[in-house]
N, CA and C of each residue as an Amber inpcrd file, in Angstrom:
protein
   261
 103.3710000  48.6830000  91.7050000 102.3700000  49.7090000  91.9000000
 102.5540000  50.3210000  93.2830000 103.3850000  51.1890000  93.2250000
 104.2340000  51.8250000  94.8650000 102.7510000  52.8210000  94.8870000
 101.4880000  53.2530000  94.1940000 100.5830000  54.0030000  95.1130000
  99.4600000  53.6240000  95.7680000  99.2460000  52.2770000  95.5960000
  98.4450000  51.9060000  96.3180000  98.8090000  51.4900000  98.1360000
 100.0940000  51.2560000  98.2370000 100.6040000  50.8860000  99.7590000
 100.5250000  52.8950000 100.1160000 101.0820000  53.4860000  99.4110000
 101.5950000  55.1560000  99.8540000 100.0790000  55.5650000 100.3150000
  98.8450000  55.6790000  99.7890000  97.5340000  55.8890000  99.6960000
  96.9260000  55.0210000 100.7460000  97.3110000  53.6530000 101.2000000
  96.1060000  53.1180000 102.1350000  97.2520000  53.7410000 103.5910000
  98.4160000  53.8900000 102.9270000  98.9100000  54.5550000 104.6920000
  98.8480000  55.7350000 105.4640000  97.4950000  56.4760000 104.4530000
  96.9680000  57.5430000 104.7680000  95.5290000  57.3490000 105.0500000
  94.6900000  56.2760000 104.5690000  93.4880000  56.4380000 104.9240000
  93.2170000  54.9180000 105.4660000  93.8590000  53.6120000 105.9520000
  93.3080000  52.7530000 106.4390000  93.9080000  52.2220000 107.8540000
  92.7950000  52.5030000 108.5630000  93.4040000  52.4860000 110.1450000
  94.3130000  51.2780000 110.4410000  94.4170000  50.4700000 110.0420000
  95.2920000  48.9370000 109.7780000  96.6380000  49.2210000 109.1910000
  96.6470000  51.2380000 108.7770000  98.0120000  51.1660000 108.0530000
  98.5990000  52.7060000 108.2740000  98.0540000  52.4280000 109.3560000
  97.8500000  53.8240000 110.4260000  97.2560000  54.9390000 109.9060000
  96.6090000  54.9400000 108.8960000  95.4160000  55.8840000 108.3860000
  94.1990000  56.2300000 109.0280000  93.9340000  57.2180000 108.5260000
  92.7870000  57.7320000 108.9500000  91.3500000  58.1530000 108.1410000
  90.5010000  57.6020000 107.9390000  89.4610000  57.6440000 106.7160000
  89.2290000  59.6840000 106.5440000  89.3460000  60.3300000 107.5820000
  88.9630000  61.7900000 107.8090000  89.6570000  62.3950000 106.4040000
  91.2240000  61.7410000 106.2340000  91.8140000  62.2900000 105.1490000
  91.0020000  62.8060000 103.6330000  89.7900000  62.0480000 103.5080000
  89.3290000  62.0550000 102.3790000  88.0020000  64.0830000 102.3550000
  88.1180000  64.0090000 103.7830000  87.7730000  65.4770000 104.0110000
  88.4330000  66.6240000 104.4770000  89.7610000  66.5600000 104.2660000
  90.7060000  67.2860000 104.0590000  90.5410000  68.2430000 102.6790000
  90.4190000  69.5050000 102.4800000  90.7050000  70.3760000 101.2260000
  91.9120000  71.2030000 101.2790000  92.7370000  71.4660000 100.2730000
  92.5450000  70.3940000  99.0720000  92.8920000  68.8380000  99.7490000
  92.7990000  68.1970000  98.8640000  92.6720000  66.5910000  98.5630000
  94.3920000  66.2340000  99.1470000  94.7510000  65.3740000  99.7390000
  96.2770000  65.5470000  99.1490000  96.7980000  64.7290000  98.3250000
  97.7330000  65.0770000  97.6590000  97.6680000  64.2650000  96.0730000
  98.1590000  63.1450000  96.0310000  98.9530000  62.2530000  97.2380000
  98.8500000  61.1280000  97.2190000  96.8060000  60.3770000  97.0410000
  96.2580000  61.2350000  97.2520000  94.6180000  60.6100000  97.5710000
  94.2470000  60.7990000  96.3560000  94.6660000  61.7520000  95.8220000
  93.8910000  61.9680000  94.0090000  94.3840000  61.0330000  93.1270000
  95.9990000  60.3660000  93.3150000  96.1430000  59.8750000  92.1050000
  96.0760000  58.5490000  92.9020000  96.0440000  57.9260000  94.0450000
  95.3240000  57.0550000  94.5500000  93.4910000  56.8180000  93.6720000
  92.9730000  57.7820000  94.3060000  91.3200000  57.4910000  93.5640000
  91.7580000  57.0940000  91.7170000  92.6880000  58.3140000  91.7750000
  92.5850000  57.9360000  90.2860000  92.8630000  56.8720000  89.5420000
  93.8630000  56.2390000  89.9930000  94.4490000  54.9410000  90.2560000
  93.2250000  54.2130000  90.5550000  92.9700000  54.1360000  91.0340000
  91.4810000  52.9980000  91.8470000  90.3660000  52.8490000  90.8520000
  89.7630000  54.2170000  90.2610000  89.3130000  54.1220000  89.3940000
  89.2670000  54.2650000  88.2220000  90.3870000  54.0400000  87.5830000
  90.3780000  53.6440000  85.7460000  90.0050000  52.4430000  85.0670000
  89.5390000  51.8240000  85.7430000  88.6820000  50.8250000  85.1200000
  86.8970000  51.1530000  84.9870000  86.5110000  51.9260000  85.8280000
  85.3080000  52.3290000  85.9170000  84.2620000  52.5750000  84.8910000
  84.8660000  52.9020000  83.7540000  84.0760000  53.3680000  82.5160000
  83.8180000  51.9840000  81.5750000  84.9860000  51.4350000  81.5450000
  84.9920000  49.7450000  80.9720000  84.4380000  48.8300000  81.5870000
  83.8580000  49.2550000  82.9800000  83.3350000  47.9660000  83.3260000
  81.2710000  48.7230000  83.2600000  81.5420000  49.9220000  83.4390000
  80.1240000  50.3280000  83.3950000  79.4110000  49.9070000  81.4990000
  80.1200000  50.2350000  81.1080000  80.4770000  49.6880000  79.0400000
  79.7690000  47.8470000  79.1080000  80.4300000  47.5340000  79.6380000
  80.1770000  46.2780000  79.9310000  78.8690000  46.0030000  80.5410000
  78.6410000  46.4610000  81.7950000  77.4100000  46.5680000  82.2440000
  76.3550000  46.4750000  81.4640000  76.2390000  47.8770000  80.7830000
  75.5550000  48.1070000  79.9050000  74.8620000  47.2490000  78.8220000
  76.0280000  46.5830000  78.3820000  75.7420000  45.5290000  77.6390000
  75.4260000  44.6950000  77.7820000  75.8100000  44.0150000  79.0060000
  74.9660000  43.1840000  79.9020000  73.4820000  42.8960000  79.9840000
  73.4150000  44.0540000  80.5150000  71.4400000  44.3420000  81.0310000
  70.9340000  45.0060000  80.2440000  71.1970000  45.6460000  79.1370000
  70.5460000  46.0450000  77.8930000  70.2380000  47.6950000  78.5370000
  70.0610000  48.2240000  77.7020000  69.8440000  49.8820000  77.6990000
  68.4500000  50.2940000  78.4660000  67.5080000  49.3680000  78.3680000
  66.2900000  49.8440000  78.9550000  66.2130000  49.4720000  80.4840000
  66.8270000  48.5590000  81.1580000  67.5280000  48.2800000  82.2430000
  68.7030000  49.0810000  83.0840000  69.0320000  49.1270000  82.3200000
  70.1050000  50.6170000  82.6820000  69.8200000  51.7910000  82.2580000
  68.3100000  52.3900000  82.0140000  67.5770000  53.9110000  82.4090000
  67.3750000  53.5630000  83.6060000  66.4380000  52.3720000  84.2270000
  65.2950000  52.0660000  85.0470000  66.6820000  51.8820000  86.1740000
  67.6320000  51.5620000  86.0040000  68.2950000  51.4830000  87.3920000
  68.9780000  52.4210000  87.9520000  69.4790000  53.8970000  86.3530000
  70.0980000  54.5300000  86.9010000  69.3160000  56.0620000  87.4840000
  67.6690000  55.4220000  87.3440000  66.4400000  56.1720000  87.5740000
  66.4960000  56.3960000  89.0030000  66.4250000  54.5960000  89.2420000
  66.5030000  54.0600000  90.2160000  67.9480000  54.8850000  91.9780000
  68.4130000  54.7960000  90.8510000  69.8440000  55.3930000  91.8280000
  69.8000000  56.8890000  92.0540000  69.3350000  57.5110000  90.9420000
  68.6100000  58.6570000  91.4230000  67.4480000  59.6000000  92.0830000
  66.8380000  58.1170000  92.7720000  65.5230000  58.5300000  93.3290000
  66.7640000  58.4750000  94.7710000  67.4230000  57.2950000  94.6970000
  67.7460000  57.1260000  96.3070000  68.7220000  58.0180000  96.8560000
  69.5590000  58.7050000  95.7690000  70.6490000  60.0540000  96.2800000
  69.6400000  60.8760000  96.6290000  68.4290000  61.5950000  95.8350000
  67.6710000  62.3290000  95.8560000  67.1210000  62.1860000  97.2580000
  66.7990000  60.9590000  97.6920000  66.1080000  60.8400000  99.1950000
  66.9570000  61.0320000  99.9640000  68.1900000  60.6200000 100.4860000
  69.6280000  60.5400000 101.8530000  69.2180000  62.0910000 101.9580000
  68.8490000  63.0370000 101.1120000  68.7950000  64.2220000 100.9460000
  67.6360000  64.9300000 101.9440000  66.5680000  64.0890000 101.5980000
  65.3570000  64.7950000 102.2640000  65.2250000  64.5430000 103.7510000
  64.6910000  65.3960000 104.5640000  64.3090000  65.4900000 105.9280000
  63.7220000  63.6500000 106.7870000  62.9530000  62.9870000 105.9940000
  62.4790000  61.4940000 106.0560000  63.7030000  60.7940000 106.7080000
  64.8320000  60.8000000 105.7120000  65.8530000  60.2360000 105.3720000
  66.2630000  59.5440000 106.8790000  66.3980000  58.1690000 107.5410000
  66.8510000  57.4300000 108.4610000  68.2210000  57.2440000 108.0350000
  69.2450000  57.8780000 108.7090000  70.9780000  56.9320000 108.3210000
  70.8540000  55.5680000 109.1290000  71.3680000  54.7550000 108.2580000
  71.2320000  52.9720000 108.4620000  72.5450000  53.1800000 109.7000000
  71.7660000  52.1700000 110.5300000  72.6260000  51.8920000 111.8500000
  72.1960000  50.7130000 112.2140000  73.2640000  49.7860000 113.4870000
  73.5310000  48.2600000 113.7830000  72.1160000  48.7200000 114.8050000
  71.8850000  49.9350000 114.6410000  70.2430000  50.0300000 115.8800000
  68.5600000  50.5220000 115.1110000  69.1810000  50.0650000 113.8840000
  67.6140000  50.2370000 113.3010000  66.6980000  49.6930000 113.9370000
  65.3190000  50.2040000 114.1590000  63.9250000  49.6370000 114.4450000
  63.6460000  48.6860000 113.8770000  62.8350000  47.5190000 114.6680000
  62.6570000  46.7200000 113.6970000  60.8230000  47.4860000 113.3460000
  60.5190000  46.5520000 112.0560000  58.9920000  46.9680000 111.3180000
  58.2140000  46.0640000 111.9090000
């Protein structure tokens, strides 16, 4: 599997990469068929999931996941840092 070494020697600083690459447009296509590569299992394991925790569990979580994209969004929104406040 020669794209996974070609792909982290563009984005992992340990392999003289740089994470910025991934905001580069266009993409460069070592990074696309990298992701793509990375993720083809994704649908088979969400399948699985599914089946797992049953269907009414997986509305309520993927409800769930959409309240919290929906928030990073709004003005409230704190980005998590090693200097959070404590409560």
């Amino acid at each position: 599997e020669r794209i996974n070494p070609l792909g982290k020697r563009l984005f992992e600083p340990q392999n003289g990469g740089n994470y910025e690459i991934f905001q580069h447009r266009p993409l460069n296509p070592v990074i696309l068929v990298y992701a793509a590569h990375d993720s083809r299992y994704m649908l088979v394991l969400y399948e699985q999931y599914v089946q797992a925790v049953g269907q009414r569990w997986t509305s309520r979580i993927m409800r769930a996941g959409d309240e919290r994209g929906r928030w990073c969004l709004s003005r409230e929104y704190a980005v998590p840092s090693s200097e959070a406040p404590d409560f």
